[in-house]
C-alpha positions in Angstrom: -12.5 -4.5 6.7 -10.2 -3.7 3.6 -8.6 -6.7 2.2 -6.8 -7.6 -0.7 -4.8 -10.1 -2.4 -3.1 -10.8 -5.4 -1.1 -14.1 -7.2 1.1 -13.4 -10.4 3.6 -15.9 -12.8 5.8 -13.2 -13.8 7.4 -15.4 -16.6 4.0 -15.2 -18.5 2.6 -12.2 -17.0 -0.7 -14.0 -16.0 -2.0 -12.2 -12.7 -5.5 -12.8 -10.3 -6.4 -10.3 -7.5 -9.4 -9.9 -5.4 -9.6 -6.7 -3.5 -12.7 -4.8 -1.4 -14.3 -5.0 2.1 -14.7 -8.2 3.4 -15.9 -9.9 6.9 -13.3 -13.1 6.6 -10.9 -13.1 3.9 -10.6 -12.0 0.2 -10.6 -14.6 -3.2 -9.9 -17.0 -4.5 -7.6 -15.8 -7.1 -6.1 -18.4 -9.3 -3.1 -18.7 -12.1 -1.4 -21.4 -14.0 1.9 -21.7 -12.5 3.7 -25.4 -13.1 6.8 -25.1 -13.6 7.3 -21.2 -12.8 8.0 -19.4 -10.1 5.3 -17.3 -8.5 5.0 -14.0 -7.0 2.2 -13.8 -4.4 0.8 -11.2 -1.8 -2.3 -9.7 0.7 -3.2 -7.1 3.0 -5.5 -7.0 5.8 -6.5 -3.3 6.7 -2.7 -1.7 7.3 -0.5 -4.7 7.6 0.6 -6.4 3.6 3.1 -9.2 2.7 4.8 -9.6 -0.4 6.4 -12.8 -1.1 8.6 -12.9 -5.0 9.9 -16.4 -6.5 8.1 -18.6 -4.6 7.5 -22.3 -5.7 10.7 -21.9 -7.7 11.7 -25.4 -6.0 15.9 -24.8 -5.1 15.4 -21.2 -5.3 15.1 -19.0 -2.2 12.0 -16.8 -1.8 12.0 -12.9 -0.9 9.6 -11.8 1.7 8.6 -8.1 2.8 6.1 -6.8 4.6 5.0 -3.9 5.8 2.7 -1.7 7.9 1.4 1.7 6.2 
């Protein structure tokens, strides 16, 4: 089935993805991300999440997701 998923620091613009057809789950995907906040999201077949300024310790994440 088609999967994806993707990690980003978008202070430093450093980004790892995996993507293609897989029988359990895509990756791993890594980044160097102490002390930032990270950006981070997937999709299995139809269904994605997005999740922006995570790990940012007091600040609050942002979450979508989505079915196309």
């Amino acid at each position: 089935m088609d999967m994806a998923l993707w990690i980003e620091v978008p202070e430093t613009w450093e980004r790892g993805e995996d993507y293609g057809r897989y029988t359990s789950y895509p990756g791993p995907a890594y980044v160097y991300g102490t002390g930032h906040c990270v950006d981070w999201g997937g999709g299995i077949s139809n269904v994605h999440v997005q999740v922006y300024n995570s790990n940012c310790g007091a600040r609050k994440e942002h979450r979508v997701t989505g079915v196309r």
